[in-house]
N, C-alpha and C positions, 0 to 999 in steps of 0.2 A: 875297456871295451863297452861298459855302461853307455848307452847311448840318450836316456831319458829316465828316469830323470838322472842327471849327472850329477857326480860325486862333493860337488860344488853345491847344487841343489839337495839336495840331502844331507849334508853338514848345517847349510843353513836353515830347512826345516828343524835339527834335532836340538841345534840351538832354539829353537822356538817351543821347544815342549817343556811344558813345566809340570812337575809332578802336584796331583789337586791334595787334598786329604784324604787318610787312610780310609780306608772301605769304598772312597769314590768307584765307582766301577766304569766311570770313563776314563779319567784317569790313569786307571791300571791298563786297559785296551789302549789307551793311547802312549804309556810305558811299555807296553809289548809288541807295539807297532816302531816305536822306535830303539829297541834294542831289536827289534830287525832289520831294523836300518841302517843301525848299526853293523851289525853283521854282515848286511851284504858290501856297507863298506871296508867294511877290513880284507871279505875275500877280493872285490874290486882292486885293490892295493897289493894283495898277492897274488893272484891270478890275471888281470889285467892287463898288466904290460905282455905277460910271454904270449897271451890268448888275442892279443892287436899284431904283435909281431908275426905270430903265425901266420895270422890272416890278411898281411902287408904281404908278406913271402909267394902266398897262394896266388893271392889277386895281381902280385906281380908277373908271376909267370902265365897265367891264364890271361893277362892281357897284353903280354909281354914290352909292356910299359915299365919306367919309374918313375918314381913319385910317391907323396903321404898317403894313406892308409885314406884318408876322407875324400882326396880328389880324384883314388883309383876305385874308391869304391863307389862313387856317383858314376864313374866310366863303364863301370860293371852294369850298374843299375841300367844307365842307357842302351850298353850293347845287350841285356837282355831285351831291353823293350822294343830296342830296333830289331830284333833277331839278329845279331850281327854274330849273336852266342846263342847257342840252342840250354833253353832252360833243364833240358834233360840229356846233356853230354856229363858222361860220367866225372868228368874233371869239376864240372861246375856242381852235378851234385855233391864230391866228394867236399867241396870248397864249404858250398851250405848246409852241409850238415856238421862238418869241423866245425863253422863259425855257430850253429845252434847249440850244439853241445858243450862249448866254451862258455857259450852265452850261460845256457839253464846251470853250471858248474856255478858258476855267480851268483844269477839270481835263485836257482831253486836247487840245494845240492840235495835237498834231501828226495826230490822227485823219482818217483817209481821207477819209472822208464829210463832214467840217463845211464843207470852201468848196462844197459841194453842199446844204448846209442853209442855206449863210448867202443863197443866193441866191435 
């Protein structure tokens, strides 16, 4: 569900980090930036697929289309912008806020606020 940078771009960043010498203190910020990166890849890898499929499920009903998760979700994007979907029909809020709180589960699990969005 990572949408930028993707899981591809981020293996390839971690491959790029090399640890400097001990006491470096970029180094270590730059070792803790990528055992974060790490981390949000491994949740990506376990939470990812079921957190696309949900949100393949939603967007297919609320458009009542089928098709992949990337050409119904530009479909979405458009019928919000044409108003074709009202951005405040509870369907569609219920849609974007599933999909933010899958999101932040990934990128930010330890955030304040998310067992107050999950619920």
């Amino acid at each position: 569900m990572i949408t930028h940078p993707t899981a591809a771009e981020l293996t390839e960043a971690l491959a790029a980090v090399e640890a400097g010498p001990p006491g470096d203190a970029r180094a270590a910020f730059i070792a803790r930036v990528a055992d974060n990166a790490r981390a949000t890849l491994e949740r990506e890898a376990a939470l990812g697929p079921a957190a696309e499929a949900a949100a393949l499920e939603r967007v297919r009903a609320l458009l009542d289309l089928d098709g992949d998760f990337e050409t119904l979700n530009a479909e979405l994007c458009v019928r919000l912008a044409d108003g074709r979907l009202a951005p405040l029909d509870p369907a569609v809020l219920a849609h974007l806020k599933a999909a933010v709180v899958d999101q932040i589960a990934i990128d930010q699990p330890t955030y304040w606020g998310l067992a107050a969005l999950s619920s």
